[in-house]
C-alpha positions, 0 to 999 in steps of 0.5 A, a space after each residue: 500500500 502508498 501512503 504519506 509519511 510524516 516526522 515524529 519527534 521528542 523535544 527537550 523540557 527543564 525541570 529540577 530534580 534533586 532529593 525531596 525531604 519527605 518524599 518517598 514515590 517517584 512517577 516511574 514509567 512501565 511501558 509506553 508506545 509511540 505512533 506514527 498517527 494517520 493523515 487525510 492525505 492517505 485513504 484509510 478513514 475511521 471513527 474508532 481506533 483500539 490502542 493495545 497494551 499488554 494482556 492480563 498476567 503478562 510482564 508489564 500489564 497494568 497494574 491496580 492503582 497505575 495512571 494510564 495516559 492516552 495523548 495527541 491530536 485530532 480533528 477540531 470539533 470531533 473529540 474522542 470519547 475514550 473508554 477500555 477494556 475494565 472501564 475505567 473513568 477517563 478524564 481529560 486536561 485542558 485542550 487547545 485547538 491550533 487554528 488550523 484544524 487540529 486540537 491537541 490535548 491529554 486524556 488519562 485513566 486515573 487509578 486504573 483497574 488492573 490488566 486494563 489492556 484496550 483503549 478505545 477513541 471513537 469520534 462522532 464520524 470517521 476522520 482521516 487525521 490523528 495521532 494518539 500514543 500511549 504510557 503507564 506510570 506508577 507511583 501515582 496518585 489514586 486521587 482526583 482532586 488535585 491530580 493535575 497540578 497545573 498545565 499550558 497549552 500553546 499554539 502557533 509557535 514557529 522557532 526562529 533558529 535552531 538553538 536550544 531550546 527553540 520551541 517554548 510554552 506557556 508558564 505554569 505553577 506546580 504546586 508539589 515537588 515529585 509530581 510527573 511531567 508530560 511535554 509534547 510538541 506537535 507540527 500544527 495542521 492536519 498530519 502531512 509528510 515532513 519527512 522530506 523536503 524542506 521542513 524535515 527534522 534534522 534533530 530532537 535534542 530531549 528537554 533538559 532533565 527530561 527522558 524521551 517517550 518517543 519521537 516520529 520523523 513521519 508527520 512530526 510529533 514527539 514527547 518527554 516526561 519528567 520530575 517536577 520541582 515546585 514553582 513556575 515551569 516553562 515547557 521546552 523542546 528543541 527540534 532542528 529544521 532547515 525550515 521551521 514548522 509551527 508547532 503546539 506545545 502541550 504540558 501537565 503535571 500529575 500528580 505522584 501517590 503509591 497507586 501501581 507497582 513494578 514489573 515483574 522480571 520476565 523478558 518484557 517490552 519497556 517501551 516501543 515506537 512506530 515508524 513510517 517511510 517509504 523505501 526509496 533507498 534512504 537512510 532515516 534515523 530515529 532517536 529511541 530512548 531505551 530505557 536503563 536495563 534494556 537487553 536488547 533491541 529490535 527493529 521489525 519491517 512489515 513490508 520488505 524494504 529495510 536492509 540494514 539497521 546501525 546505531 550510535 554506539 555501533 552495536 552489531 546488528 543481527 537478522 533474520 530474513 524470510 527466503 525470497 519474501 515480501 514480508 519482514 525482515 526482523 533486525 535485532 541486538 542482544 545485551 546493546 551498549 547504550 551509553 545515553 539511553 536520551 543521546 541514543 539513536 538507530 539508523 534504518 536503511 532501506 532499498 529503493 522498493 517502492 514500498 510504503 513500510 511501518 516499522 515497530 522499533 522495540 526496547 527490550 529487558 530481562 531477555 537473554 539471547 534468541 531462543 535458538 531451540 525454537 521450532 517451527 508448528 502447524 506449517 510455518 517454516 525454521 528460518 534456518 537452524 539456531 535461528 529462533 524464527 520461523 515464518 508462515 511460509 504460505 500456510 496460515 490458515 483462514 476461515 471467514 475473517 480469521 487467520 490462525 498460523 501467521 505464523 506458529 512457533 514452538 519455544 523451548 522454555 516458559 516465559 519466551 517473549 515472542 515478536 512477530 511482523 508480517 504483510 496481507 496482501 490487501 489489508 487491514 487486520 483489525 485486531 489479534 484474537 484475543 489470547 493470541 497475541 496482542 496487536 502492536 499497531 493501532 487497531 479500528 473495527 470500521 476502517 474504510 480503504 484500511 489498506 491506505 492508512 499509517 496506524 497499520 499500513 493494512 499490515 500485522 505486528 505483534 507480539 506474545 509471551 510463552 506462558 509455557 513450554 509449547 506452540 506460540 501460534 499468531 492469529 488476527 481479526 480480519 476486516 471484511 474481504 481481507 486475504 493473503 496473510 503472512 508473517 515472521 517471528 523471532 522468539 528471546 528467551 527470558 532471563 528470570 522469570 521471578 516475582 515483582 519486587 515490591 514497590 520502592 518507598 525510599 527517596 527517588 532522586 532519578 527520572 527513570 
């Protein structure tokens, strides 16, 4: 499928931390996900999407008490209802509307119901334009009085250089010390291409004090959080261009309890971003802000353009390709040096194929290799020997809107963490069935021309723990019509597969 891609990028915030007397939680982040978003300019339309983070029981699921964020842009005057899977009251911070058709705004889910795993955004009628991503945090408040402790919005702020920061927002008072930090900065208008051309991206340089929740080059957004101290904050981030955009520049601070506790230590997802281009022989680079921890990292391509992946700490990349194929290929390195986890960046080449690819770039932690003594199940194929992946090899199954064995692996031990990519030959697939995988794009059950849209690219990824010894069979929800699906799989082993630890009560003194 074609469609048009846009940048994505995180811009740096100020913020003071040090040692609070007396305070004893942290706002810590469990897992969070970046998307591209969808532009008008493509054909898929929608009025619902589905967001899906991890399934009951698994690793980093939501845990009772967490605060889950939903945040990003949409179409002035068609606000999202946001609802889950545990129903959950979701509420939302202050938004602004930049004049020239988009409104940028935080939803958030406070004192969530634990293994709350969908969120669902359903607009009055479909839109073409939006982008929503989505993080977890505990150590927050249960609270609703007071949980926001002051934000801004800004709107029709166009840099004048490139020195940091060149992008400011509007002030605001912060009434606690401890609290989290949420910044955005959003290219104003309906999404379009920068990738390319003129206005591209040529850095993100994080907010002083600040981590990186993720960045995307496509259409040009990104955000930051962080650890406030008391007093008057200006919101910042920095975002190099040849010609500068006009950007909105979102922030809010939340406040910080007991609410929620730390993963557990089986292999796990920590944080993911995904990134749309189009292969016609380039090389783009993404800042992926791993964080501390991180085992490996991964990078899969639905739609067979990538063929090589780099890094700023040149770590040797590994991959696994499917023979002859449109599908994959998945890139990967176990036990990386990251020396910043906010400086550190992946380099994605790709040949000139013509293709329209939406990659899922992954941070990984507790893992320990590649599960070489996986095998394939149910007709897919081992890519090779000791490889740990195996792909469909033309025989998923399907019947009516169902496809099962896309593909099936057999792991060798509990607690392998499998991560899964793949092409249908005119999409989309609306969702993994349940149990079966958790769907790593974004997700509608009423797509039109969904084979035409950058939330899925009308492509499947995805990933699934082994919760025992045995077959890791993929299977999706197809939209009505949709045939002709295949994927690859690749499966890590788990270091640990030991009890969270209880949550900290010491003095916090780190974003982490």
């Amino acid at each position: 499928m074609k469609w048009i891609f846009q940048i994505h990028r995180l811009f740096p915030v100020f913020v003071f931390l040090g040692s609070v007397a007396g305070y004893a939680q942290t706002p810590t982040l469990l897992l969070a996900r970046g998307n591209t978003g969808i532009s008008s300019n493509e054909g898929g339309r929608a009025s619902n999407f589905e967001f899906y983070m991890e399934a009951s029981g698994w690793p980093r699921a939501v845990t009772a008490g967490e605060t889950v964020f939903l945040f990003g842009s949409w179409p002035t005057g068609n606000n999202p209802t946001i609802t889950d899977d545990k129903s959950n009251t979701w509420r939302s911070v202050t938004s602004c509307a930049d004049g020239n058709g988009m409104t940028h705004g935080f939803f958030y889910g406070l004192n969530a119901a634990a293994n709350t795993s969908v969120i669902t955004a359903t607009h009055g009628s479909a839109i073409g334009d939006q982008v929503l991503d989505w993080a977890h945090f505990y150590n927050m408040s249960a609270t609703v009085s007071g949980f926001v402790d002051g934000n801004s919005c800004k709107t029709g702020v166009t840099p004048v250089n490139n020195t940091a920061p060149n992008i400011s927002g509007t002030a605001y008072n912060i009434g606690t010390t401890g609290d989290l930090i949420l910044t955005c900065v959003y290219v104003e208008g309906p999404l379009g291409q920068i990738q390319v051309g003129p206005n591209a991206f040529t850095s993100i340089t994080w907010p002083a004090g600040f981590t990186g929740l993720g960045e995307d080059i496509f259409y040009g957004h990104a955000c930051a959080y962080g650890i406030s101290t008391s007093g008057s904050f200006t919101p910042t981030f920095t975002v190099a261009q040849g010609t500068h955009s006009s950007f909105a520049i979102m922030s809010a601070a939340f406040k910080a309890g007991s609410g929620g506790r730390a993963p557990g230590n089986n292999a796990s997802i920590s944080l993911a971003e995904v990134h749309a281009t189009a292969g016609v022989g380039q090389t783009d680079t993404i800042n992926l802000p791993c964080p501390a921890g991180t085992s490996a990292i991964v990078v899969a391509d639905d739609a067979a353009s990538l063929t090589g992946v780099s890094d700023s700490n040149s770590n040797a990349w590994s991959h696994v390709t499917v023979p002859g194929s449109n599908y994959g290929p998945i890139y990967y390195v176990n036990n990386p040096t990251i020396t910043n986890g906010n400086t550190f960046a992946v380099s994605m080449t790709f040949r000139n194929s013509g293709n329209a690819d939406l990659l899922g770039m992954y941070c990984l932690n507790n893992t320990a290799g590649i599960d070489a003594a996986a095998n394939a199940q149910n007709g897919s194929a081992l890519i090779s020997a000791g490889s740990g992946a195996v792909y469909s090899n033309g025989n998923s199954v399907q019947n009516g809107q169902v496809v099962i064995h896309a593909p099936s692996i057999g792991t060798s031990q509990i607690g392998d963490l499998v991560l899964s990519v793949g092409a249908i030959g005119a999409g989309p697939a609306e969702s993994c069935v349940a149990g079966q995988c958790v769907f790593d794009y974004v997700g509608s059950t009423n797509w039109t021309n969904g084979d035409q849209e950058s939330y899925a690219n009308g492509d499947i990824m995805s990933h699934q723990y082994a919760l025992s010894i045995g077959t890791v069979d993929f299977q999706y929800n197809l939209a009505s019509g949709v045939s002709g699906v295949n994927g690859v799989a690749l499966a890590f082993k788990t270091a640990s597969s030991q009890e969270p630890p209880a949550p900290p009560t010491g003095l916090q003194t780190t974003v982490r």
